[in-house]
N, C-alpha and C positions, 0 to 999 in steps of 0.2 A: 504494500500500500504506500504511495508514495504521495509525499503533502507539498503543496509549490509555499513557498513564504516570500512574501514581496515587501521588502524592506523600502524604505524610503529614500536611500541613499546607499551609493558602494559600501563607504567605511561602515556603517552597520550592518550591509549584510553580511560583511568579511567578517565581524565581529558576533554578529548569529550562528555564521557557517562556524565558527571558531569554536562556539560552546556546543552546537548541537550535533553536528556532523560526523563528528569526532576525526577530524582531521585536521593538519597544521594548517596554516591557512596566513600566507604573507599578506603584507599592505597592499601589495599588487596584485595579487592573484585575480586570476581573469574569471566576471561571473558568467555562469550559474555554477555553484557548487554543489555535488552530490552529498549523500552519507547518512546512515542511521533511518532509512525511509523518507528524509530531507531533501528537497532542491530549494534552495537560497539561492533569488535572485536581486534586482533592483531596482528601484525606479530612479528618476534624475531630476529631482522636486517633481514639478507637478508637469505631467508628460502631454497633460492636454492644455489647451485655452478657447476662453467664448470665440464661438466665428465674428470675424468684424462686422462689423454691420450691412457695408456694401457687398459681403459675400452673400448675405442674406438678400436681398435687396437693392438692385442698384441705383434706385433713385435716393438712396441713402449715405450716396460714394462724392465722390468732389465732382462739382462745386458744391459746398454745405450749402442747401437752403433752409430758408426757416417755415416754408409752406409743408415741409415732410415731417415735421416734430409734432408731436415726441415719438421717441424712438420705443418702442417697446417689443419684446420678444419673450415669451411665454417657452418656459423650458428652453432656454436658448441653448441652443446647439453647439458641439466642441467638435474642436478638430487637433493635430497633432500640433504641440507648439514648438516655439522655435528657441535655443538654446541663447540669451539675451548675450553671453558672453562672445560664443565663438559663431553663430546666426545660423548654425547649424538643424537641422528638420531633427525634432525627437524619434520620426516614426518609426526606422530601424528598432530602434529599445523597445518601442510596443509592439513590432512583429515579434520580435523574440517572446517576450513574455506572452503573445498571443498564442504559440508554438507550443510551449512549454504549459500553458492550460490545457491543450488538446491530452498533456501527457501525462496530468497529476488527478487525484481521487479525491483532492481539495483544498484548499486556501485558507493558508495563515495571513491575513492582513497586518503588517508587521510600518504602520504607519508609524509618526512621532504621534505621542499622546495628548493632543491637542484638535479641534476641530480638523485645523485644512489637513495634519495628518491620516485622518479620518476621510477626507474628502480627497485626497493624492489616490490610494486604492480603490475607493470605494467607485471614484469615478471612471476610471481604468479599467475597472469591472465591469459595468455597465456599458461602455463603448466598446467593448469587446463581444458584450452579449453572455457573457459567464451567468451559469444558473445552477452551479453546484455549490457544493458546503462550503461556508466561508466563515473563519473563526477571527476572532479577534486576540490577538498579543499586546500588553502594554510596555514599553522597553523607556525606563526612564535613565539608563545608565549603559555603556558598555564593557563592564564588569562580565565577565564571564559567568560566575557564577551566578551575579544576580541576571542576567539573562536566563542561567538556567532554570532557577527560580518564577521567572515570569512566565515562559512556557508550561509551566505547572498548573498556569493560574489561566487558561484559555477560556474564552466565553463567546458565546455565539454572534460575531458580525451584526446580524437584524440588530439585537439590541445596542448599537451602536453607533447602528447611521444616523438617527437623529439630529446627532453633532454635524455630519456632513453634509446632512439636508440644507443644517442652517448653514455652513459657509459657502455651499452652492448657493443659496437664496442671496448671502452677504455680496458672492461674485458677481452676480446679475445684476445686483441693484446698484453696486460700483459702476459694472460699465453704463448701466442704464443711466445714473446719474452724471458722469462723467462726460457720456455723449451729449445726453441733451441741453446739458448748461453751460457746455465749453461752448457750442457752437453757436446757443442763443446769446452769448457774451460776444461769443468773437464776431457776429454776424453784425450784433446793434454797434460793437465799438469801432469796428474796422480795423482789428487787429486780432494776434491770438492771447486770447485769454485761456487758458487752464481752469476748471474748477472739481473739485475732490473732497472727497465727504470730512477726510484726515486731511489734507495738506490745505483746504481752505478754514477751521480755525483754526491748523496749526500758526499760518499766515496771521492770521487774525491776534494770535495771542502777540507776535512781534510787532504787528502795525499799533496793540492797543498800549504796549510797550515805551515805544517809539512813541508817543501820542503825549504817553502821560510823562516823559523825560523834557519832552518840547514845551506844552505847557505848565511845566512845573513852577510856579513862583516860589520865588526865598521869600520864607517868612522868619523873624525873629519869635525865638520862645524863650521863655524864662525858667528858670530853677532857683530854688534855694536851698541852701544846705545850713546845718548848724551846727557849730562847733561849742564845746566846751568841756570840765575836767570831769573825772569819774577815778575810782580807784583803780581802775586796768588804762589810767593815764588820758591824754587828750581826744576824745574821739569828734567824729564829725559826721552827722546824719543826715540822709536826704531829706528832702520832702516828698512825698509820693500823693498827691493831688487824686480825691474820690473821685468817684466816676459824677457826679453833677457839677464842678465843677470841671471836668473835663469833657462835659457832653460832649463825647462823640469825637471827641481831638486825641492825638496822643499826647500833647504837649498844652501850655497853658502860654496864651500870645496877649495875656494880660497883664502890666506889672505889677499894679497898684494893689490888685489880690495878694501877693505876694509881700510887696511893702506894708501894708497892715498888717499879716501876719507876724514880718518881720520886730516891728514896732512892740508887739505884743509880747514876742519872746523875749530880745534882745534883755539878758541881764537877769532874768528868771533860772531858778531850778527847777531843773522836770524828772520824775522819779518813771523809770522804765523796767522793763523785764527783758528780761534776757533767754533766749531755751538756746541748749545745743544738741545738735542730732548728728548722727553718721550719715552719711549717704553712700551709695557704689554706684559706677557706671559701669555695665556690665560692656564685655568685648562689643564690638558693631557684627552685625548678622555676616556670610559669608555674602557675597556677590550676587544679584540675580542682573541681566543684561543691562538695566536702565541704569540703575547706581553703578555699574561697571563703567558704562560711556560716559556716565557724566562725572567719577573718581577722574577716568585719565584726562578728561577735557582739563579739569581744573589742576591737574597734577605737572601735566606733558607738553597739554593743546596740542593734544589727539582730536580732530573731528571725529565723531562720533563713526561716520563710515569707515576710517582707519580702522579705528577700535576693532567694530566688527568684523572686518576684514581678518584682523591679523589674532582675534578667537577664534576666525573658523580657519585657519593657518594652523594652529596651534592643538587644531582637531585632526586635523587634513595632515598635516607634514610630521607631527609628532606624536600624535592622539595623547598629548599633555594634561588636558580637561574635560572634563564632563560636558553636555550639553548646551553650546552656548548662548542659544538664544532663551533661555530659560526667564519666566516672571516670578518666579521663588526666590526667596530666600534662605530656605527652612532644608533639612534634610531626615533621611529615615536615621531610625536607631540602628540601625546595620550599616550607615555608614559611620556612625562611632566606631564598632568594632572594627571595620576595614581602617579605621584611622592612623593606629600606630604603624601599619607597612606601607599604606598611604602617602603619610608626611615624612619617614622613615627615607622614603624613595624622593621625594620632592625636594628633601633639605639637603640629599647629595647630589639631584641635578643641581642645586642653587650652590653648592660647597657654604654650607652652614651649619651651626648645629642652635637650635631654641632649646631651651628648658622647660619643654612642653609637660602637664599632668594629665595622661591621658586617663585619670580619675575624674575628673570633674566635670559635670554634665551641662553643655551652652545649653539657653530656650533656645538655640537652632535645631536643635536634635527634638524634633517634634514630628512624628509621623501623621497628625491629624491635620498638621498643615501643609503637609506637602500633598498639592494634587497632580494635576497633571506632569510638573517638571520638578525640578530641586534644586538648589541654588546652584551655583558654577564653582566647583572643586577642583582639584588637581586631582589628575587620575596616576594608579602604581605603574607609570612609563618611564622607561628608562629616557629620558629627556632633557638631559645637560642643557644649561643654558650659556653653556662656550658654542654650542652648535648651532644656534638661535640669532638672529638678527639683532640688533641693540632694542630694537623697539620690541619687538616681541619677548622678549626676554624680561623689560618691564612690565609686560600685563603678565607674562607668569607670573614675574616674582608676586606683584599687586596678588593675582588670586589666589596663590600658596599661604602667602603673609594671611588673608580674610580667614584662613581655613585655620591655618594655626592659631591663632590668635584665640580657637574657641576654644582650648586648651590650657588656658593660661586665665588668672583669678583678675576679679575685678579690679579696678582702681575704688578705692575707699578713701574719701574725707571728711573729715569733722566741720560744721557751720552753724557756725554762730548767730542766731538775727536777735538781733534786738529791735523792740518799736515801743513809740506811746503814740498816741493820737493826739491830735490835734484839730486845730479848727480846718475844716474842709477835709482833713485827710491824717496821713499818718507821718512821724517820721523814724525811717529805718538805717541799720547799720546793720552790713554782713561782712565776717572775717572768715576766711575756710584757710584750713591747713593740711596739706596733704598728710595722708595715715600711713596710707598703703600704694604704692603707685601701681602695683598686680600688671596687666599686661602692657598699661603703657611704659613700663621702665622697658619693656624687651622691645614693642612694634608706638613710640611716641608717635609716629605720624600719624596714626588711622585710630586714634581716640574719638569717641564720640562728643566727646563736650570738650575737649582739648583741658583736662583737668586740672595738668599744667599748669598752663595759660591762666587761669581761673583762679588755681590757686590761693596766688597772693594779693590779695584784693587792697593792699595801701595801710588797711585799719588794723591796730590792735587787736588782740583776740581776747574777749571779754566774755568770763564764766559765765554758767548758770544760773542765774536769779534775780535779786532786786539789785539795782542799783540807782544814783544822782547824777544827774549831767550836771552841773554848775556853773554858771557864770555862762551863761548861753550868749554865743557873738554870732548872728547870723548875717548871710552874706546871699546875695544874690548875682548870678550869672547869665549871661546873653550868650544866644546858642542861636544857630540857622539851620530851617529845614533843609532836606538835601531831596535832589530827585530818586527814583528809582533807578538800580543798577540795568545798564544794557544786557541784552541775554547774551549767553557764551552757547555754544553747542550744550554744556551740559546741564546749564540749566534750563533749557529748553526743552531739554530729553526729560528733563525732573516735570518740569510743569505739564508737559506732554502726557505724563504720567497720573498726572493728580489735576488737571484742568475743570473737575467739580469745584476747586475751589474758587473759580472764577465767574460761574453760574451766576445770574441773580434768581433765577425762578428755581424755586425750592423742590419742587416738583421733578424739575428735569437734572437738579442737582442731586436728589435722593434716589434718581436712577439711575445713575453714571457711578454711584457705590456702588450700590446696589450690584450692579453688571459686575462688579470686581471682588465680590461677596469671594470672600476664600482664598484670593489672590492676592497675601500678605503684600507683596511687593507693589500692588498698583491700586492707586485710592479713586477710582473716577475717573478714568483715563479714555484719551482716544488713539486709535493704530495699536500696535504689539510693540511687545520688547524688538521684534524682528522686522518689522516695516518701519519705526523710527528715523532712523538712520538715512534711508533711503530719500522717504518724505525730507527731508530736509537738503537733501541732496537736490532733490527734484526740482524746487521752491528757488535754489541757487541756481541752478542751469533754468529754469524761465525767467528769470531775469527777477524774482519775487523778491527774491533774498540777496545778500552778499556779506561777506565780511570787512573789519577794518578794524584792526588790531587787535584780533582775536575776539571780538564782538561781533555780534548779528544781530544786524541793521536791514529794515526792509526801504524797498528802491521806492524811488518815486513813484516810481510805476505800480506796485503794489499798493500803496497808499493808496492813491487816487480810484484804483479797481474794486479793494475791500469799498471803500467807502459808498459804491457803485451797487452790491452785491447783495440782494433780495435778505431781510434779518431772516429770513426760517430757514434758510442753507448755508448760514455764513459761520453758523456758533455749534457748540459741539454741543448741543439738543437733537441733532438732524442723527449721530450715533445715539445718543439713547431712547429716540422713537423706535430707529431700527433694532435697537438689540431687543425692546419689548416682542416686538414681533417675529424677531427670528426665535426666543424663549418657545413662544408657540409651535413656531416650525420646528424646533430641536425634540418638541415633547408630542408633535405628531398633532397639534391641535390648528394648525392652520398652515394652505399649503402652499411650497413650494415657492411660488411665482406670487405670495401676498407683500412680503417687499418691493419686489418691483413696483409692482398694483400702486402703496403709498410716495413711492418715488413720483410717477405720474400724475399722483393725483396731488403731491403737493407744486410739481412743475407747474401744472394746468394752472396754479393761482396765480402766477407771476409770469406766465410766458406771451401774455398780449402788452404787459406794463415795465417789464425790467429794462433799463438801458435805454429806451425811451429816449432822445433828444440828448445823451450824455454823448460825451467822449473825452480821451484821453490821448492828445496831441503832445508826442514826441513823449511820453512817460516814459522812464526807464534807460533814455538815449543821453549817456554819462559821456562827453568828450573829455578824452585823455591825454592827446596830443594830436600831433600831425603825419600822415600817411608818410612811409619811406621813399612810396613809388608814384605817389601823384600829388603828394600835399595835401591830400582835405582832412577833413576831421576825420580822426578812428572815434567809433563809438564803441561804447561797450552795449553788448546782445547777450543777455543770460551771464555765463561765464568765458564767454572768451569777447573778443575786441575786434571789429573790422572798419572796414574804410568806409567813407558814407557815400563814395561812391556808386558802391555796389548797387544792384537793381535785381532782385529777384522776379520771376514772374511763374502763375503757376500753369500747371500744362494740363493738356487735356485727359490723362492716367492720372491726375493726381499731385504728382509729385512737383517739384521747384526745381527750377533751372535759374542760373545764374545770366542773366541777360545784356548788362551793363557791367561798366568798372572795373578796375583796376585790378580787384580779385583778391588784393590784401588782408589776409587773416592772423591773428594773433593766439593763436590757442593755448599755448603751455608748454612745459619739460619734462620730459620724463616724469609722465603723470602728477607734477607739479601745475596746479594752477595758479597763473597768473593774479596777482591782486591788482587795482586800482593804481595804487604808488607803484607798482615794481612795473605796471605797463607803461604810466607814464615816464619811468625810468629812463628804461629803454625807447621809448621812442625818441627820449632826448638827448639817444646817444650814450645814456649812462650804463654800466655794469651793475648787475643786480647779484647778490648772494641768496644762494637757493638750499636751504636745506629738507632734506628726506626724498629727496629724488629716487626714483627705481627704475633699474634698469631691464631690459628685457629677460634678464634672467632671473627678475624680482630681488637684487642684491638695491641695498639702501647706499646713499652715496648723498654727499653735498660740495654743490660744486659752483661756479660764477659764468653767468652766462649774460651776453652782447647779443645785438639787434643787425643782423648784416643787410648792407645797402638793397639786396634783391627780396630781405622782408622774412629771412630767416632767425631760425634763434640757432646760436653757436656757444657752446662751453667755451670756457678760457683756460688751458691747461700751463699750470702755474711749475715751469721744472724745478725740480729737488732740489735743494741744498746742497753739496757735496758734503760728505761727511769729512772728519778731518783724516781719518783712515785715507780717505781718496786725493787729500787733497797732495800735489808735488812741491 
């Protein structure tokens, strides 16, 4: 009897073939693998994609009109997709695995544990037409034994498509919505506009950003503090202002409130209490993908897409780590016991040694919270980090350090507050003194309250109990609001994550948790740990986004569009209508094709009125300097730079053709792009310094590269020193 298992990727079916087959089984080995009644084969993500629309339809195909919207397709139909890296057709991998159905007794579904993994198979099966027994596997790790383990635990497929009902229902509604708003924007503006369930609030969160930096006015606030004697010597209190007279402010932009107060104390004794307490800051949880990109953003200024990149590298080239697009943070109790051969193994790829107690139990180690994934560990691979890229080498060490770390006792301080009240409020004094620095003395940088830091807070440390302030001399200070910080990639992957908190309707805020009920690591989020990255990407190459000095900033062009952009598609409400309704399709109560249904029907409200009479002349067209080969303005287009010469025009197929101009483009370096300053650099003739270049053998390198007269980029290679060995 022989069972086909369709893995979702090579390296897990090599790592299936590995525990079950009972055969040795390399990185490379070529699939399908036999053994044990077993054929392990693979899929290469997801093998299929919706048909475009004009395949469906050709009045549907260029020139976009807006007499054919909206676009709808009922069970829309797949065909084989194409490989986005190398443009490659999948279908060869689906003859195979079609082949190799005619020749098994029935199917392990060996998807990742998550809907679209659920939806990679399930749908493969269906465009195949397969109607034999299909079981279900969950494989959260590539542990051999815990795979073996998982195949133990096999359940029957039907109960399980559910999940990939709903990401099929989620896939439809994407393209359906993506179709019909991109073109209803692009049609009214005379340009292309983009619009996307996830990449238009993501947009939205940087424009309102961007918004609230520009109009921020400095305002002056006041404080007052009071000093005077006490037997643990001179102390000095805040004032901390009740919430009425703070209505609603964080700060008091009043002085004379203040100055009465003042008046009132000045020269008085006030008798206060004192409590002191211990507190612990326990380890911070291991890694799940969102705190991973946005640790290195603010560590490295890793873009988040590096990040990612160089964890599925680190899967791919090493099999270094667990799972890395994972939204956990939490892990099973079996991987505590795997722990000490685990980190045992990690701490000689790193050459180090911790004084780890593998006694002591993190709250990571919770099997009730780990559902579908588990946080991002180091896995037992032989995996040196001499053999590792410099950049890759720091997100190991980064995920090895989160994993140890839970091995290792809290930081423990003692904190003093004292307070008495006063009129409108209170005033307080706190002194903390480190007890125990427990794992920040081994890993200081990845404290969660930086304890440290915290520490020494200026004041005296005053016991337990009563005590006199005496001879009170209060003082008042002048302080200025300050704007809100610009986003960095990683905080935008953070808010990305938690954008409930930006809601104002309560309603559609209690269901953006909701939707994330379980999913320690995401509080009301829109996109995945695993489209993040991308969407942000996307946002920068249409011209939405950009950076400048390591901040993300949106363009002109982006401004003026959100501000354009129907309110019931714009905010991340438009995700938690649809996750209501895909709950229903997951649980069988509503079907298939009723997303889409709501897509439509919220289009139809806006699509005789949006864009209307607007438009957006020359948004987004940033002059940088002057063309090499004819003088005019280069403009910057998304992410790269060309000449304003150029003239595109579109053709009867479709596609664009460059019709006019001089043809000058600006693109980038070895996968280095270009910023703003370093384009205008170079058009001015100047040399730019470029670091993390890669070469086509994926080797990292930083090097200086020149603008040549014909409108080329050329490195500048700098000869060696002679050493003094060489010199005569």
């Amino acid at each position: 009897m022989s069972k086909l298992v369709i893995a979702e990727k090579p390296m897990l079916a090599r790592d299936i073939a590995r525990a079950i087959t009972g055969k040795e089984v390399s990185e490379s080995a070529r699939l399908p693998i036999s053994g044990n009644g077993y054929t392990v084969c693979a899929c290469a993500g997801h093998l299929l994609e919706l048909v475009k629309p004009d395949a469906i339809d050709p009045k549907w195909g260029m020139p976009w009109s807006l007499d054919v919207l909206p676009i709808e397709v009922h069970d829309w139909p797949k065909e084989p997709a194409v490989d986005k890296k190398t443009g490659e057709s999948k279908k060869p991998l689906i003859d195979q695995i079609a082949g190799l159905l005619k020749t098994c007794d029935s199917v392990i579904a060996a998807g990742d544990p998550d809907d679209e993994g659920q939806l990679i198979v399930d749908e493969l099966l269906d465009y195949l037409g397969y109607a034999g027994k299909v079981e279900r596997v969950y494989v959260n790790d590539n542990i051999e034994k815990n795979i073996v383990k998982a195949f133990d635990k096999l359940v029957p497929n039907d109960s399980c498509r559910g999940a990939g009902n709903a990401a099929y229902a989620r896939q439809m509604a994407d393209m359906c919505f993506g179709v019909n708003e991109t073109r209803l924007a692009t049609k009214r503006l005379d340009g292309l506009f983009t619009v996307g369930r996830v990449q238009t609030p993501t947009l939205g969160l940087v424009v309102k950003r961007d918004e609230a930096i520009a109009r921020h006015v400095t305002r002056k606030f006041y404080e007052l503090f009071a000093s005077g004697d006490s037997d643990a010597g001179e102390l000095t209190f805040k004032y901390l202002p009740g919430k009425e007279l703070l209505a609603g402010e964080k700060h008091l932009f009043e002085r004379h409130t203040l100055e009465a107060l003042k008046e009132k104390l000045d020269g008085r004794d006030l008798h206060f209490e004192t409590t002191v307490s211990k507190k612990q800051e326990n380890p911070p949880l291991p890694y799940n993908l969102t705190v991973l990109l946005s640790d290195m953003s603010e560590r490295f200024g890793f873009t988040a897409a590096e990040t990612q990149q160089i964890t599925q590298d680190l899967r791919d080239k090493y099999k270094a780590i667990t799972y890395n697009r994972s939204d956990s943070q939490y892990l099973k109790e079996e991987h505590r016991e795997q722990a000490p051969a685990v980190l045992a193994q990690a701490m000689k790829n790193l050459g180090v040694r911790w004084p780890l107690d593998y006694r002591l139990h993190s709250k990571a180690f919770n099997d009730g919270n780990v559902t579908a994934h588990h946080g991002i560990i180091p896995q037992e691979a032989d995996a040196p980090v001499s053999a590792m890229e410099p950049d890759e080498a720091k997100v190991y060490t980064a995920i090895c350090e989160r994993y140890a770390v839970q091995f290792l006792p809290p930081a423990v301080y003692d904190v003093s507050e004292s307070t008495v009240s006063v009129d409108g409020g209170t005033l307080k004094l706190t002194a903390k003194r480190l007890s125990d620095a427990g794992f920040t003395a081994v890993f200081p940088n990845i404290s969660n309250s930086r304890v440290r830091e915290d520490s020494d807070t200026g004041n005296p440390w005053v016991p337990a109990g009563s005590h006199t302030l005496a001879g009170i001399s209060c003082s008042i200070t002048e302080g200025e609001t300050t704007p809100p910080a610009p986003y960095t990639e990683g905080t935008l992957i953070t808010d990305m994550a938690s954008i409930a908190k930006y809601v104002k309707d309560p309603e559609i805020r209690e269901i953006l948790k909701r939707k994330d009920d379980g999913k320690k690591g995401e509080h009301g989020g829109i996109g995945t740990t695993a489209t993040r990255s991308s969407i942000i990407e996307g946002l920068k190459t249409r011209g939405y986004l950009e950076e400048r000095k390591g901040k993300v900033r949106a363009t002109d062009k982006a401004k003026a569009f959100y501000a354009l952009l129907p309110p019931e598609i714009r905010g991340a409400d438009v995700t938690a209508r649809w996750w209501l309704i895909q709950q229903d399709i997951a649980d069988g109560k509503a079907d298939v094709n009723a997303l889409q249904d709501s897509v439509i029907e919220v289009f139809n409200h806006h699509r005789e009125t949006a864009y209307v009479g607007a438009s957006i002349a020359g948004a987004g067209k940033t002059v940088v300097g002057k063309c090499p080969r004819c003088g005019k303005d280069v403009i910057k287009t998304g992410s790269i730079y060309a000449c304003s010469s150029i003239k595109n025009e579109k053709q009867e197929d479709g596609t664009w053709k460059e019709v006019a101009g001089c043809g000058f483009k600006l693109f980038g370096f070895c996968t280095k792009k270009f910023t703003e300053k370093q384009a205008a650099s170079l058009l001015d003739g100047k040399a730019v310094s470029l670091r993390g270049c890669k070469s086509k053998a994926g080797k990292t390198f930083d090097c200086t590269v020149v603008l040549q007269k014909d409108g080329s980029v050329e490195p500048i290679f700098t000869p060696r020193k002679p050493t003094k060995k060489g010199r005569r």
